[in-house]
C-alpha positions as CSV (number, residue, x, y, z in Angstrom):
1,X,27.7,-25.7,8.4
2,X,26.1,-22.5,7.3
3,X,22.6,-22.8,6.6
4,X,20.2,-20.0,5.7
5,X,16.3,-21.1,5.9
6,X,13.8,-18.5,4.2
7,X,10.1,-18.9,5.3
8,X,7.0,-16.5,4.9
9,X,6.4,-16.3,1.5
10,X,3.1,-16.5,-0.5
11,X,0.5,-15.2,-2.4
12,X,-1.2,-11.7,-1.9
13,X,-3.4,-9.1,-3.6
14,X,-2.1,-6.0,-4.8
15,X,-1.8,-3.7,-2.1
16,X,-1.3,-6.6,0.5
17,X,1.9,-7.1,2.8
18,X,4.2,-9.7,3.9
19,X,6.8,-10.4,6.0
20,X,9.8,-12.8,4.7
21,X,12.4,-14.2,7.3
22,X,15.4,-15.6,7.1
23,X,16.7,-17.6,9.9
24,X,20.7,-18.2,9.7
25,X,23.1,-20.9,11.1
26,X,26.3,-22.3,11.6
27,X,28.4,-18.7,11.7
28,X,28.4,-15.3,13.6
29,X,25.7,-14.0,12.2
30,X,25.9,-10.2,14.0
31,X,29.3,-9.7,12.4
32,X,27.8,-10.1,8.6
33,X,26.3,-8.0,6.3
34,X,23.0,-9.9,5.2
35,X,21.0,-9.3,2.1
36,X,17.8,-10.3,0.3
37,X,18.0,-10.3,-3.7
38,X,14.8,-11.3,-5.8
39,X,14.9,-13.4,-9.0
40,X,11.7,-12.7,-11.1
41,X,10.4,-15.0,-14.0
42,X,12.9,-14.5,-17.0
43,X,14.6,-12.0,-14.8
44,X,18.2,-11.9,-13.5
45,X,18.3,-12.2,-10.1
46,X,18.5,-8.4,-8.2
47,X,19.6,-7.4,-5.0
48,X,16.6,-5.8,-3.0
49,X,18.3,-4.8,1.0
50,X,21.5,-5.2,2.4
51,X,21.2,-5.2,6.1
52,X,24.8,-4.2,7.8
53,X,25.4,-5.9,11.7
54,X,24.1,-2.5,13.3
55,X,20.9,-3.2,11.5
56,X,21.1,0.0,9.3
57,X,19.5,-0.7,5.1
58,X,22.5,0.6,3.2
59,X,21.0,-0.4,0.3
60,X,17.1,-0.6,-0.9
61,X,16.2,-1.3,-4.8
62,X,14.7,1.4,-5.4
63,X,11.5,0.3,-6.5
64,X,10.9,-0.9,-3.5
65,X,11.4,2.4,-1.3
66,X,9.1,3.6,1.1
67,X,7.8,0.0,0.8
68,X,10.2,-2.3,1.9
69,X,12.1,-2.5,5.0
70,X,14.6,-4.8,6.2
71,X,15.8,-5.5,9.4
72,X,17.5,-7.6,12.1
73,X,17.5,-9.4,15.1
74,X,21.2,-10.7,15.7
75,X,19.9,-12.1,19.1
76,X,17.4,-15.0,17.0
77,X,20.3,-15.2,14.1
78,X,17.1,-13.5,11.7
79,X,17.0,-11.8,8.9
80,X,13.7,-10.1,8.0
81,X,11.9,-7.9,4.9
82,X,9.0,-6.9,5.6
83,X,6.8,-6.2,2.2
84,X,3.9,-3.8,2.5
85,X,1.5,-2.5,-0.5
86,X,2.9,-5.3,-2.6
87,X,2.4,-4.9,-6.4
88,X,2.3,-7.5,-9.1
89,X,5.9,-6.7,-10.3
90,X,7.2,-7.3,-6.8
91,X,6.2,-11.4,-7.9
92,X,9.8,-13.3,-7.3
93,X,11.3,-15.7,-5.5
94,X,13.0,-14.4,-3.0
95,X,16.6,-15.2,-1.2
96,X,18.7,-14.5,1.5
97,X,22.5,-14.3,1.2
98,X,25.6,-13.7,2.9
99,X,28.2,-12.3,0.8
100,X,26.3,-13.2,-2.2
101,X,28.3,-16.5,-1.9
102,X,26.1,-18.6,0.5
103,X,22.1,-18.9,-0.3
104,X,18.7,-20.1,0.8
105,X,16.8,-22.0,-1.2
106,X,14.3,-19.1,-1.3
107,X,10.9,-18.2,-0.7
108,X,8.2,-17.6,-3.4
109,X,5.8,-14.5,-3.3
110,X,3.2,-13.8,-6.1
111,X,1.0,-10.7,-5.9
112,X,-2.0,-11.0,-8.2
113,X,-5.6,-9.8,-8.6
């Protein structure tokens, strides 16, 4: 059964940074791309990284550029963003996927004065 279990989330001041993971199960994780999409309040849900099986970004929203990273480790089956100089706009839920076909039940982050 493929699982994918998003933890780290939380709430922050501007400026702050977290660290999201997403641990995955149940299929080869180092043969799949892996992403993390956002869904804002009232917002469509967006894709933020995709993280290929060499652990290379091919894609970055680009608000989130030279502050947002994601990355890899196909040895623990984990997918990771880590978040720094969070802003108030970068408030979501936040979700891992594969394919954008199988999802975690997400993670919420809320930056705020």
């Amino acid at each position: 059964q493929v699982q994918l279990v998003e933890s780290g989330g939380g709430s922050v001041h501007p400026g702050g940074s977290l660290r999201l993971s997403c641990a995955a199960s149940g299929f080869p994780f180092s043969r799949y791309v892996m992403s993390w999409f956002r869904r804002a309040p009232g917002r469509e849900r967006v894709l933020v990284a995709n993280v290929i099986p060499s652990n290379i970004t091919t894609y970055l929203l680009d608000s989130v550029k030279g502050r947002f990273t994601g990355f890899r480790d196909n040895d623990k089956n984990t997918l990771y963003l880590q978040m720094n100089d969070l802003r108030p706009e970068d408030t979501a839920v936040y979700y891992c996927s594969r394919d954008s076909m199988t999802w975690g039940q997400g993670t919420q982050v809320t930056v705020s004065v």
